[in-house]
Structures are given as C-alpha cells and as structure tokens.
N, C-alpha and C positions, 0 to 999 in steps of 0.2 A: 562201240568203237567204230563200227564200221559205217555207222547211221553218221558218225559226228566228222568223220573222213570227207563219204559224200556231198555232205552239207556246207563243207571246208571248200571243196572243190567248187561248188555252182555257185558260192561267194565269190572266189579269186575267177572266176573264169576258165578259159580253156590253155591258158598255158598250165597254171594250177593242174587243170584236171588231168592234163597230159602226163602229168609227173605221181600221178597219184595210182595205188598199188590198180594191180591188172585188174579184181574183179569189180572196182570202182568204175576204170573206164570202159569195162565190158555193159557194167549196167547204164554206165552213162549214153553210150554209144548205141544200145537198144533202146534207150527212151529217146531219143534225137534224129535217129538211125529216119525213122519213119515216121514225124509227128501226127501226121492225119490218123493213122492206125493205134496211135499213142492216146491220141485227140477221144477217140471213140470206144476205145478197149475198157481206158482207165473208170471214167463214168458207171460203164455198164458193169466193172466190176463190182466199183463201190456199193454201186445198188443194189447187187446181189447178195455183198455182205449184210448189206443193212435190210433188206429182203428176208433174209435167212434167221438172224437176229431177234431171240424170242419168240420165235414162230407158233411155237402151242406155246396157249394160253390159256391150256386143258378148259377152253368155255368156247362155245360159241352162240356170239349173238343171236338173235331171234332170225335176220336176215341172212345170214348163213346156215340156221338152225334151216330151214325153207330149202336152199338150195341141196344141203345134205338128204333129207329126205327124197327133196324127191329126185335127184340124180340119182339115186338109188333106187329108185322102180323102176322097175322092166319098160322097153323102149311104146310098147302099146299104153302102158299108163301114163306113159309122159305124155304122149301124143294124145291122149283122153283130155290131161286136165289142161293142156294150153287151151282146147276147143273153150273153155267156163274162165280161165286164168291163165295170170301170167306169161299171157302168148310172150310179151312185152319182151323175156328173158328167156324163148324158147329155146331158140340156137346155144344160149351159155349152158341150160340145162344139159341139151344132148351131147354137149361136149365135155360137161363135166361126170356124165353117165360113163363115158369112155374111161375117164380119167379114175371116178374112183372105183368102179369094177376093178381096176389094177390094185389098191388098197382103200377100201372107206374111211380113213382118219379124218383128223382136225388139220395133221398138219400136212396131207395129201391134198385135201380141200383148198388151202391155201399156196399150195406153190405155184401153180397156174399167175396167180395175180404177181407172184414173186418174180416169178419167170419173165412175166409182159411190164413188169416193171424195172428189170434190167433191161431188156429191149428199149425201151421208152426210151431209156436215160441214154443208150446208144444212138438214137433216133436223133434225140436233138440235138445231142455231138453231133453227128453228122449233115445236121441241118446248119449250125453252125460253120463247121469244116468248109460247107458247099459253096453258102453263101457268105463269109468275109475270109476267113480263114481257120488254122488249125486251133491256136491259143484260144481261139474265139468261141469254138466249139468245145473245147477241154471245161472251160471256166462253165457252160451252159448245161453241160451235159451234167457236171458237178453238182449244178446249183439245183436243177431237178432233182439230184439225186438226198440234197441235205435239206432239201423242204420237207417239211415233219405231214403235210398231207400227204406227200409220195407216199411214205412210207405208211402212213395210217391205211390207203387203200394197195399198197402192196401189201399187205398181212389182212386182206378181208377178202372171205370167198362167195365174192361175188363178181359182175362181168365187170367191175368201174377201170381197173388196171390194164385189161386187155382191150375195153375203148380204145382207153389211151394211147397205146401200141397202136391199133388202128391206125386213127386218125393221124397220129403223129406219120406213120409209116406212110400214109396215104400222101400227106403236106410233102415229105422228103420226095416221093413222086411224082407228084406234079412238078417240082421245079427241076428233077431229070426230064422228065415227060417236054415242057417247054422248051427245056435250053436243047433236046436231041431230036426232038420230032417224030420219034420212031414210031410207029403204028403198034407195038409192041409194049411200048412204056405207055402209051396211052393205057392199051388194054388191061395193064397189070394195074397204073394206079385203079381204073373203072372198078373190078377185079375187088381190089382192098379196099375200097369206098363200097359196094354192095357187101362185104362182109362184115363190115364193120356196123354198118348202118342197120344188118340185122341182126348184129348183138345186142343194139339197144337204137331205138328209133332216132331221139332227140339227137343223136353225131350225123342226122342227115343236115344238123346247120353248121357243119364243116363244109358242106357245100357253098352256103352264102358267102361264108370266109373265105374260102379259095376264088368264087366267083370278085369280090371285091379287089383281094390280092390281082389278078387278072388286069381287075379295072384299072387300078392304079397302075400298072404296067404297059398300057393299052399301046401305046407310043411305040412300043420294042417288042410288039407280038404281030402275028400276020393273023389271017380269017383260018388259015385251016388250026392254029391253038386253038382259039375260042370254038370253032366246028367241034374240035375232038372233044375239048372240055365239054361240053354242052351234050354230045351225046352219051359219054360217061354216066354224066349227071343222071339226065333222062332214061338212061339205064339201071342204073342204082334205086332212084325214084320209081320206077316202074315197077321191079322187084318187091320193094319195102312194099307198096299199096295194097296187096291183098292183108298182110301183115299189120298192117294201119288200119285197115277196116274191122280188122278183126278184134284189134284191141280197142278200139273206140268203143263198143260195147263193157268193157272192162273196166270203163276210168273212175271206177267206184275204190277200185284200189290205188287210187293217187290221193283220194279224200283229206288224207292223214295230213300231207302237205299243207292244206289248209291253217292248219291249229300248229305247224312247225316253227318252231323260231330261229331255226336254220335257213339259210339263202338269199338273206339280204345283201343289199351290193355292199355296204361296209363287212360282214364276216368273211364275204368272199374274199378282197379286196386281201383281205389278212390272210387269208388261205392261202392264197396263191402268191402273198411278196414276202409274206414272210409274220407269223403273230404275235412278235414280239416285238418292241418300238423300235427299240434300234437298225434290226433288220428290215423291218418294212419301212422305216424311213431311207434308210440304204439303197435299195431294189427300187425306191419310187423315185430316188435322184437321179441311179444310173440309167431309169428309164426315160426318165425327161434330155437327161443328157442324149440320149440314140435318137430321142425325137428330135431335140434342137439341132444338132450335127450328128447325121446319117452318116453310114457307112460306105465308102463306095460299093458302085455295085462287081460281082465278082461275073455273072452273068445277066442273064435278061429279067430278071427279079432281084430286086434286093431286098436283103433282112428285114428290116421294118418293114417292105409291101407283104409278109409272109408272115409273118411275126403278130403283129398287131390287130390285124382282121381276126385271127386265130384267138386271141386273147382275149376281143373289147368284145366283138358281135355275138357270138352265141349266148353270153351271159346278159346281152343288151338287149334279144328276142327273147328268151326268156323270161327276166324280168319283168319286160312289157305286158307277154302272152298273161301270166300271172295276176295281170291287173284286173284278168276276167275269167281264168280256171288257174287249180293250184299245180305249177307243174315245175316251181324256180327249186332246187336245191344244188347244194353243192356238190352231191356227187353227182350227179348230172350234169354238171357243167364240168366234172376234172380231168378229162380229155385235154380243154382250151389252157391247160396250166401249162403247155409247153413252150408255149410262145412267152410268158414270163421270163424265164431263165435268159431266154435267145436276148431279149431286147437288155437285159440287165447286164448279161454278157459286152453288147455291142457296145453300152454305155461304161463298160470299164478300157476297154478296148478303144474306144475315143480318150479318155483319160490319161490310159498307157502311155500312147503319140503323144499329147501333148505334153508328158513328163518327160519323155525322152528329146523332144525336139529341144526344150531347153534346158538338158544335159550336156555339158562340154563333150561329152564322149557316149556315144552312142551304147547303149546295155546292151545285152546280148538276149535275143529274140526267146530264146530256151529259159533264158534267166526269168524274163518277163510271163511264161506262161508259169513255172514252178510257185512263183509269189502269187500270182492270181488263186493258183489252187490254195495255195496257202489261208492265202482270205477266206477261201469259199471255205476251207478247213475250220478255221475261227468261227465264222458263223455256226457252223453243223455247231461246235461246242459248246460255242452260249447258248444255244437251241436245243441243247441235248436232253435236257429236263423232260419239253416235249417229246423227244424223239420216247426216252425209257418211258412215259407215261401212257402212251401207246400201246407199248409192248405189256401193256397189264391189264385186266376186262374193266377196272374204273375208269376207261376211257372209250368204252363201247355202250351202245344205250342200255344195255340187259344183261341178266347174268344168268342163262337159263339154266347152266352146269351147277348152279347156288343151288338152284330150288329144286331140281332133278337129284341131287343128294339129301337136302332135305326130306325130299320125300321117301327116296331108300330108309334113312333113318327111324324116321315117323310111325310111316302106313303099314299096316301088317298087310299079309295075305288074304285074298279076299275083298277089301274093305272098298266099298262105294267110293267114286269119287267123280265128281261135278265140276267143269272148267266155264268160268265166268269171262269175260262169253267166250264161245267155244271155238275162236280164235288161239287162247291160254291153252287148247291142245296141243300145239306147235311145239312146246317141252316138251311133252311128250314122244312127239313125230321124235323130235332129236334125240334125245334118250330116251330110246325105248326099255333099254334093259333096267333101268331104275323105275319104269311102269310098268315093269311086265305083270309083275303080280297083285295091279289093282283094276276093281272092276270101274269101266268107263260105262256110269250108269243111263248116263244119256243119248248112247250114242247108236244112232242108228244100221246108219253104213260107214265104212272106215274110209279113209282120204283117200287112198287107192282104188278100192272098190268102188268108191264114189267117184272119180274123177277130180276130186277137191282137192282144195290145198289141207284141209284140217276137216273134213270128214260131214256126214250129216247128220244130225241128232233128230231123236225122236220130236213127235208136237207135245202139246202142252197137257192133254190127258192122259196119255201113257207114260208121261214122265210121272206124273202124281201117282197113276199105278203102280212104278216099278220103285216109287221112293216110298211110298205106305206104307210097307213091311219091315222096314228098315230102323234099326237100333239105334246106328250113328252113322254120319257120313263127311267125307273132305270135301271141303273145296277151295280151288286152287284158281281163284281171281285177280285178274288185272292190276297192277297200282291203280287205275281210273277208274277200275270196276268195283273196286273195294267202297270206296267214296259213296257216303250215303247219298249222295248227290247224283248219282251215276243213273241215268232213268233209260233202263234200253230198249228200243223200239221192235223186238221179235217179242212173240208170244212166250217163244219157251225160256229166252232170258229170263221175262219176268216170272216166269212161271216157277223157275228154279228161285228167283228173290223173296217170293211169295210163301212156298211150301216151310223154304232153311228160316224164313223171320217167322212162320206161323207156328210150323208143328216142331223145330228145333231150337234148342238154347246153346248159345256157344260156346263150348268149353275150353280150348285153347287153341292161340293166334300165333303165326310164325309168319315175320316180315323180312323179303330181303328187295334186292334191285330189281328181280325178275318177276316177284308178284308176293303174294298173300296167300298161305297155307291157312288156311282154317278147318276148326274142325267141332261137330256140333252132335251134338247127343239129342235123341228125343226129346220132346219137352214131358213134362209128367202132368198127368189129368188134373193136379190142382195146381199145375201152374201156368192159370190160364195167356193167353196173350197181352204184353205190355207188363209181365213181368220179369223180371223185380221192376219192383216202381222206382220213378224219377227220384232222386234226390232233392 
C-alpha cells in the first residue's frame, strides 16, 4: 500500500505528493531533499546488495583457490614467493593476508571485491554527478551496478574489483584535481594512481586515458595541469618499475592467455554494454547518441573527454600489444567498464531534453530521474538469468570444492597420491583438510617451504623409487592432462605418465569440472604391457 501511494504521488506530481500521507512525503522529501547524495548513495547500495547476494558458493575457483593459500602464510613466505611468482598480485596478496588473519573463509575472501564494488558504483555516480549532472549520475552509477560483469568480479577474490575502485577513484580525481588546482588534489589523485597501479600493472594505461582526456581538453587547461599531471604520472611510473622488472621475469604465467578464448574485442564489447542483444543494442545507441550530441560541459572537461579515453584506449593497447605476447583478457581490461555506464547515461540524458522540450508542459526534473532508474531496473531483470548464473560455480572455470570432496570420499588414509602436473596441487593448497590424510608422493618441498605457488617435486628417479613399493595409487590430473594427447615437457610429468601406463592398470575413474580422479592398482606379472588388448 505504501509502495502504490508513493508511486501515485511521483505520477501526479508535487501537488499530489503534497497531499499524500506524512511518511510518503518524508521519504519523498529525503530523496529530492539532496539529489547529488541521492545520485551516489543509491548505486552504491544496489551494488552492495547485489555484492552480497550468493556470496559463498561453498567453491572456490582455482584463482581464488591461489590467493587463499597463500594470503594465508606468514608475511616472510609471501615475501619468498613474489621474488619466483606472482610478484604481479603482490600488494592484493598482503592485503588480503590482513584481511583473512581476521577470518579465512570463502566468504571473507570475497568481500573486499564486494566492498570496492560498491565504491565503484559510487565512483561513477559521482563522476556522473560532477560532470553533467545528478540524474545523470544516478542512471550511471545504476548501470554499473546491473552489468552481470560488476557483479561476476564483485563475488571473485581476486584484485579485478578493487582496480576498478582504483582507477575509477583515481579518473573522479583528476577532474577535481583540474577544475581546483590544488597541489593537494594533485598529490592525492598521484597517491591513488601508484596504488592502484601496483595492484596490478596493466591500470598503469589509465594513464594514457587520462593523458588523452587532457588532450582533448587542451584549449581550457593551463601548463601548470599538464606539469602536475605529468609529474603524477612519472611518479606512479617510477614506482611500478622495479615491480615491472621484476615481473618480466615471470611472464611464463600469462602463457595460458595464449590458448584463451576470452578477450576478444566482440566478448568485450558484450561484457561491458551489456550480453544480451537487446541491452547491448541499447547501451551502443545511447552511446552513439552522447557522441553525436555531447553534453555541455559542467567544468573544464566534459563527460565524453573522460568517459571515452577510459573505455576505448586501454582495451585498444592491449589488443594490439597481444598481436605479439598474450596479455588481452577481460578481467584486465574491467577497470575501463566505467566509462560505459557514464557515456550510456549521457546518451539517455540527451534523449530525456529532447522529450521534454517537445512536451507542452515541462516533467518534473525528480520525475525524469526515478523513470531512468526505472529502465536501468528492467534491464537488471531481463539480465537477471545472468546475474543468478553467477551466483553458482557453473559459471566459474573450475570447481575445485567438487573434487576436494571427492577425494574426502574416495581416498583412505595413508594412500599415494600423484597430481598431473603438479600445478592440480592447487586443490589441495585450497582444501587442505580433505587432503590431509593423503600421502603427496611426489613431492619434494611444500609451496611454502619452497617459495612456490604449488611446491617442488621430486626428479624422475626417486619418484620411480618412492612409487616401486606401492600396491595402488591416485591420481588427480588436469581435464588437459588427462587427454592422451597431453605430451608434458618436465621430466617428472612424464615420468609419473610412464611408471602409472607401465607398472599400473586402471581401476576406477571419477570425472568432474576440476579434474580427473583416477585410481590404479598394480599391474600383475602376467599382465604384461598393452594389456588387455585392443579390441
């Protein structure tokens, strides 16, 4: 009743609502009262809800299976294994050291991205807000918020979510920093641009973006913007370098990229407007709309100078870079998704005007942002499919909590067990307590002790020794390792391939998303190699 009241009132307008019971136009009066704070609130709460929203997923992927571990060792083993690994993600680790010392869960793990994914959505509201106005930002900040990517990297515990806070916060920044001059606002955007940039490297082509924004502006800026800008830059840049050199050594773990079928400009494209046809045909009109008729500007940058660099360019180096090492994916680029919202926004916001300019009677300004969210509401709905498909691990590449019960199940006490290749430890690193009581017969020093992300295994003659005596033993292989196709270039992979086809026969196989359980019995003195025969 109270819903259909309200809704009675912002149809007739404000004589309507004047006459409508007191706590109607109390709540009226506090959404109206202050729209910029309305503009930015509302966003970041949606997001929070939709944040929060199936958060355990009692699994976590293989890439968060990574960060659990080893945010969980003591501050000298982190600092061991960034020197061989993942320097890339050092800073997200030590900060998630902090975070789950406080609890180690799934769903501890994940609120951090939960968290910088409400921020986000406040972010571009207010980028919005800044640059055209309030409704402008409400509808942006929304549209962030009902993209089914927000939310896929708000519920994943890794840095992709708090980039995007970053960078977003860093862009709201610069165009204080310009429009006020202050030596102050310089420092602070500099400040969140070098933190940002060593959460993860590739957000240092937020810089290009912001530099171009600049250019386009060049007419309505003096030499001391582009001085501060430029020494910002060169300061952030400075920083990241030792960090970049360090990782350059490491780019053996981007490989994978190579063989990815994620990151092309068409899935981006979808990623970021919207993956469904009606929405991304939607989001790519209202964006051609913001291009053909821009917004005024509110200050010394406008939306589209800020908007669009942030969008087109970092996905535009990438791609290219990728033409000669594998580095294009899309969570890499979901930082630049903010600038979507903003320009879709401005392009409904040109549409608005020109509906109302030929209206005999002017709408009322509150009316016209409530409808906008409205829409952005209908979308989230027809999208919602994606949003709940999300919220479930058939929509994350692995399902290691599968096979980590499985193996509870299965393995008794005691019982050998062999990871093909020894990468497929990584279930393990993540549930340990479903491996606690099997022996890791391979394995030399543990990933902590080692410095490694998944530990180091014995060579190829003392695995044969330590498998010789052995009855029966597991092994818990890759989906691509399983494939008799699979030809791997260490000694002791093959070594392990070699001993399980030669001196073992396989007795039963358990297949899920996250890999291949097998399990194999001795072979018996007459039955020599290559049996049973072919059929």
């Amino acid at each position: 009743m109270h819903v259909t009241t309200l809704r009675a009132a912002l149809a007739a307008g404000p004589s309507a609502t004047a006459a409508a019971p007191g706590h109607v136009r109390t709540a009226w009066a506090a959404l109206t009262a202050r729209p910029a704070a309305t503009a930015v609130l509302v966003p970041a709460s949606a997001m929070l809800v939709l944040g929060l929203w199936g958060l355990d997923r009692e699994s976590m992927w293989r890439d968060e299976g990574v960060t659990h571990q080893v945010a969980t060792r003591s501050l000298p083993e982190i600092v061991r294994l960034l020197g061989s690994a993942d320097a890339v993600h050092g800073l997200y680790y030590l900060l998630m050291h902090a975070v789950l010392a406080v609890h180690p869960g799934e769903v501890a793990l994940r609120l951090p991205s939960v968290l910088a994914g409400a921020a986000t959505a406040a972010l571009v509201a207010a980028l919005g807000v800044r640059l055209a106005r309030p409704r402008v930002g409400l509808w942006a900040g929304l549209l962030y918020a009902a993209t089914p990517l927000t939310g896929y990297y708000a519920q994943e515990g890794r840095s992709y979510a708090l980039v995007a806070a970053g960078v977003t916060g860093a862009t709201l920044l610069l165009v204080r920093a310009v429009r006020q001059g202050r030596v102050k606002d310089w420092c602070l955007y500099g400040s969140v641009v070098t933190a940002t940039v060593l959460l993860h490297q590739l957000a240092a082509l937020i810089l290009l973006a912001h530099a171009v924004t600049l250019l386009l502006s060049w007419k309505r800026l003096d030499r001391q913007a582009w001085r501060n800008w430029a020494v910002c830059g060169c300061a952030a840049l400075t920083v990241l370098l030792p960090l970049a050199r360090l990782t350059l050594g490491q780019s053996e773990h981007t490989a994978w990229l190579a063989g990815s079928e994620e990151g092309s400009s068409a899935s981006l494209l979808k990623a970021f407007a919207g993956p469904t046809e009606l929405v991304l045909t939607a989001a790519l009109l209202l964006a051609c709309v913001s291009l053909n008729s821009p917004l005024e500007r509110t200050g010394r940058l406008s939306l589209n100078a800020v908007a669009m660099p942030m969008m087109v360019l970092p996905p535009l180096v990438l791609l290219a870079a990728s033409q000669y090492t594998p580095l294009h994916h899309d969570r890499y680029l979901f930082f630049a998704l903010a600038g979507a919202p903003l320009c879709a926004a401005a392009g409904a916001e040109r549409i608005a005007r020109g509906v109302r300019m030929m209206r005999s009677r002017p709408g009322r300004r509150s009316g016209g942002a409530v409808f906008g969210a409205a829409v952005v509401g209908l979308a989230f709905c027809w999208q919602l499919p994606l949003h709940q498909g999300d919220r479930t691990t058939e929509q994350r590449p692995d399902d290691p909590a599968a096979v980590a019960q499985l193996v509870a199940e299965r393995i008794g006490p005691g019982d050998a067990m062999l990871y093909l290749p020894s990468v497929g430890r990584r279930t393990a690193l993540a549930y340990p307590r479903e491996f606690q009581n099997t022996n890791d017969i391979a394995l030399a020093r543990t990933a902590a002790a080692s410095g490694t992300l998944y530990g180091e295994e014995t060579g190829p003659a003392e695995l044969r020794r330590r498998l010789a005596d052995l009855e029966h033993v597991w092994l818990l292989a890759e989906p691509y390792a399983a494939s008799a196709e699979w030809n791997p270039k260490s000694a002791t992979e093959r070594a392990k391939l070699t001993v399980v086809n030669e001196e073992f026969l396989l007795r039963d196989e358990y297949q899920t998303r996250g890999g291949v359980l097998r399990h194999y019995l001795r072979r018996p003195p007459d039955k020599p190699v290559g049996w049973p025969p072919a059929e």
